[in-house]
C-alpha positions as CSV (number, residue, x, y, z in Angstrom):
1,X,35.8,110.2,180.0
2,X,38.5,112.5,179.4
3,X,35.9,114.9,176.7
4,X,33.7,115.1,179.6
5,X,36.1,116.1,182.5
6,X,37.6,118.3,179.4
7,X,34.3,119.6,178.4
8,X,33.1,120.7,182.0
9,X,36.2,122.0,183.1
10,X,36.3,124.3,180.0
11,X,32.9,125.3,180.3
12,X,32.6,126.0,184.3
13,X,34.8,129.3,183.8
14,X,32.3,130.4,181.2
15,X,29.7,129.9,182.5
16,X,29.8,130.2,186.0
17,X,31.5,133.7,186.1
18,X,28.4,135.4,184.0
19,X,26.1,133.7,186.4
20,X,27.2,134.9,189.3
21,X,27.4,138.0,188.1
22,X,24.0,138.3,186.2
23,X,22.6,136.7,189.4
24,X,24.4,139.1,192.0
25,X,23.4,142.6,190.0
26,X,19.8,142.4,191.5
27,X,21.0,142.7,195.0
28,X,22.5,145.1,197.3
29,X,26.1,144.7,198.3
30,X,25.0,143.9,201.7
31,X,22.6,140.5,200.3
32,X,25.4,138.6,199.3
33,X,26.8,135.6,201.3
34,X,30.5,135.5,199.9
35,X,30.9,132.5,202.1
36,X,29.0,130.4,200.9
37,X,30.8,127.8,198.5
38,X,29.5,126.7,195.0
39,X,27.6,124.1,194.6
40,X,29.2,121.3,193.4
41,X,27.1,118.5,193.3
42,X,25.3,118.9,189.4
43,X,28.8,119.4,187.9
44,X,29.9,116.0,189.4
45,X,27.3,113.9,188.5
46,X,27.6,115.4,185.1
47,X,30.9,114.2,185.0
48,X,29.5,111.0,186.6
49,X,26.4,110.4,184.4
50,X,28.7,111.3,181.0
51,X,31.6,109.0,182.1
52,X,28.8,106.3,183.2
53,X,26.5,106.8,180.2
54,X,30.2,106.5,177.7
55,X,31.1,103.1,179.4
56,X,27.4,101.6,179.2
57,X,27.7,102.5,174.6
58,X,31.2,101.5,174.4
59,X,30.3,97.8,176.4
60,X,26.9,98.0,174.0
61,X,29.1,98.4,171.1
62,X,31.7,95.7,171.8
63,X,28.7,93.2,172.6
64,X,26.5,93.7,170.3
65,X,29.1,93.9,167.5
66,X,30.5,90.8,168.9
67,X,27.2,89.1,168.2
68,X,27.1,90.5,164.5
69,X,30.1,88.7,163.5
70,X,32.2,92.0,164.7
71,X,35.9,92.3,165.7
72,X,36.0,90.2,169.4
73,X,38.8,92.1,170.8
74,X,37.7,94.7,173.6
75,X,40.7,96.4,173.3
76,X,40.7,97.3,169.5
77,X,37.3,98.3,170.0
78,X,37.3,100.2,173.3
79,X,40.6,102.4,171.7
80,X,38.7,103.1,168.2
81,X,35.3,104.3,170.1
82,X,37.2,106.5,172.5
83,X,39.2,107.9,169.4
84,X,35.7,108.6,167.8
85,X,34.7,110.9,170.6
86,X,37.7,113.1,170.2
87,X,35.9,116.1,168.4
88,X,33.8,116.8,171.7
89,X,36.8,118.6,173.4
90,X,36.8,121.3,170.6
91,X,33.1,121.2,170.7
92,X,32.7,122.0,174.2
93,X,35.3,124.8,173.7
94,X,33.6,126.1,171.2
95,X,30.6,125.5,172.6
96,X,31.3,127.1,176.1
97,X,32.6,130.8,174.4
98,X,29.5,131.3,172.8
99,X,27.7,130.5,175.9
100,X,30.3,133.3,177.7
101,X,29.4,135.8,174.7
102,X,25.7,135.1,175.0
103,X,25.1,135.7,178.6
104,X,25.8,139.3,178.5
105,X,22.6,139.7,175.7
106,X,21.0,137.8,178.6
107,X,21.8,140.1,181.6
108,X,21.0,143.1,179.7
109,X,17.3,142.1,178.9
110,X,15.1,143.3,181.7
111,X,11.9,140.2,182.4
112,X,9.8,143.0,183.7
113,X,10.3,145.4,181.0
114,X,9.6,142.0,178.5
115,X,6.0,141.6,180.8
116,X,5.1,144.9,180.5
117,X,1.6,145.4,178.3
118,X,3.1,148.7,177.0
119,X,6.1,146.9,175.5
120,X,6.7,147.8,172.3
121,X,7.7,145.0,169.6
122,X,10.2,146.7,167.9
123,X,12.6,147.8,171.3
124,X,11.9,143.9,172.8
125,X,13.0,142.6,169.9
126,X,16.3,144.9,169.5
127,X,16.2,143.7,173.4
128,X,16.3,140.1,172.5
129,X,17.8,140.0,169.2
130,X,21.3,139.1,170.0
131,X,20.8,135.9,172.4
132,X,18.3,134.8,169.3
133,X,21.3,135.4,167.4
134,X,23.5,133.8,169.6
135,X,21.3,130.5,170.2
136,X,21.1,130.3,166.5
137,X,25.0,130.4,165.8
138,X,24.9,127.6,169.0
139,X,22.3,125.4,167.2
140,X,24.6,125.5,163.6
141,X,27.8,125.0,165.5
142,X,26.4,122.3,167.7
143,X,24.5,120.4,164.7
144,X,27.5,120.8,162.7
145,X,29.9,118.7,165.6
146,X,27.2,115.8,166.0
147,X,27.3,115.5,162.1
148,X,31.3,115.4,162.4
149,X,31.1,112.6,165.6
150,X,28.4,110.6,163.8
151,X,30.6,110.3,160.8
152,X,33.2,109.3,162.5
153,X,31.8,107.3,164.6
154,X,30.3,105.1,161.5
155,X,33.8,105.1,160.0
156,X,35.3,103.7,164.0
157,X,32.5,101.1,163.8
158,X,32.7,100.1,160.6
159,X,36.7,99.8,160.6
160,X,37.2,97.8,163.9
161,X,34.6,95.8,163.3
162,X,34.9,95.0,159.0
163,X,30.9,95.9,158.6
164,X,29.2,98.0,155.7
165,X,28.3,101.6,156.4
166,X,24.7,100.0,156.6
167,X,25.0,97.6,159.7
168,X,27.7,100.2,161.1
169,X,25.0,103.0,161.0
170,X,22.1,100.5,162.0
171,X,24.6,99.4,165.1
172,X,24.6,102.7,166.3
173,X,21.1,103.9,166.4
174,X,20.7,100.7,168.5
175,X,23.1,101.6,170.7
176,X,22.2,104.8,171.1
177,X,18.3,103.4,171.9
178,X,19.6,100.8,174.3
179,X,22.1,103.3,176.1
180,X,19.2,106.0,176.4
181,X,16.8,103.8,177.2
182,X,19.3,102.7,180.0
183,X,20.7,106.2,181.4
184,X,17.5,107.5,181.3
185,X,16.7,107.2,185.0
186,X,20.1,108.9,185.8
187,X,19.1,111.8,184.0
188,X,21.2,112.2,181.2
């Protein structure tokens, strides 16, 4: 709960400021609306959805590793798991200052000038060369993190509960399935 609230509130600065921005250059001073507030509603239920999704695996996990022979107290369990999610708050950091150094590649490439028939390869892809650059450094960073939480996650689930790395890793895909397959009508 608190890597999400962490995580958005990090990211919101980043993120938002660029897009506004970005969004505002196409229009005359006079177009813009400066009273109207920002929309708050996505950033809450992604708050909600990531709290609501986190309580629905941790609940799977104590359960279903209850009913493997697992450790039966919730509390033991509950503290390990939420330990084991740690490394997102330095992931969304992370995370969120690329997305701030991207966005300026992205306001600077024109979508008309990308349409045009008389393009020419080379100057499109000097154009778009950076965000490719940028999404690619995003993808290694982000990879690297869900590596570093799935390892320790296996290490959580196999301590507080006395499994082998086997069953630990095997309860974990099925949470992951079951918790999906659950959250996936709230959008997450």
């Amino acid at each position: 709960m608190f890597a999400s609230v962490i995580g958005l509130l990090v990211m919101i600065p980043f993120v938002m400021i660029p897009l506004d921005d970005a969004y505002y250059q196409s229009f005359e001073e006079n177009d813009i609306d400066v009273d109207i507030p920002v929309d708050w509603t996505d950033s809450i239920l992604f708050v909600g959805i990531s709290i609501i999704s986190g309580i629905i695996s941790n609940i799977l996990f104590y359960f279903i590793g209850k009913k493997l022979g697992g450790n039966t107290n919730w509390k033991k369990v509950f503290s390990v798991l939420f330990y084991a999610y740690v490394p997102v708050i330095p992931m969304m950091v992370v995370l969120s200052v690329l997305v701030f150094l991207m966005w300026s590649s992205l306001t600077a490439i024109d979508p008309s000038y990308l349409m045009a028939s008389d393009a020419d390869d080379e100057e499109i892809f000097s154009l778009i060369g950076p965000a490719l650059g940028y999404v690619g450094l995003m993808a290694i960073v982000a990879i690297g993190f869900v590596v570093w939480i799935f390892i320790i996650s296996i290490k959580a689930v196999k301590t507080v509960n006395g499994f082998g790395t086997a069953k630990a890793f095997g309860l974990i895909i099925l949470v992951m399935i079951i918790s999906s397959i659950i959250t996936a009508p709230l959008g997450m």
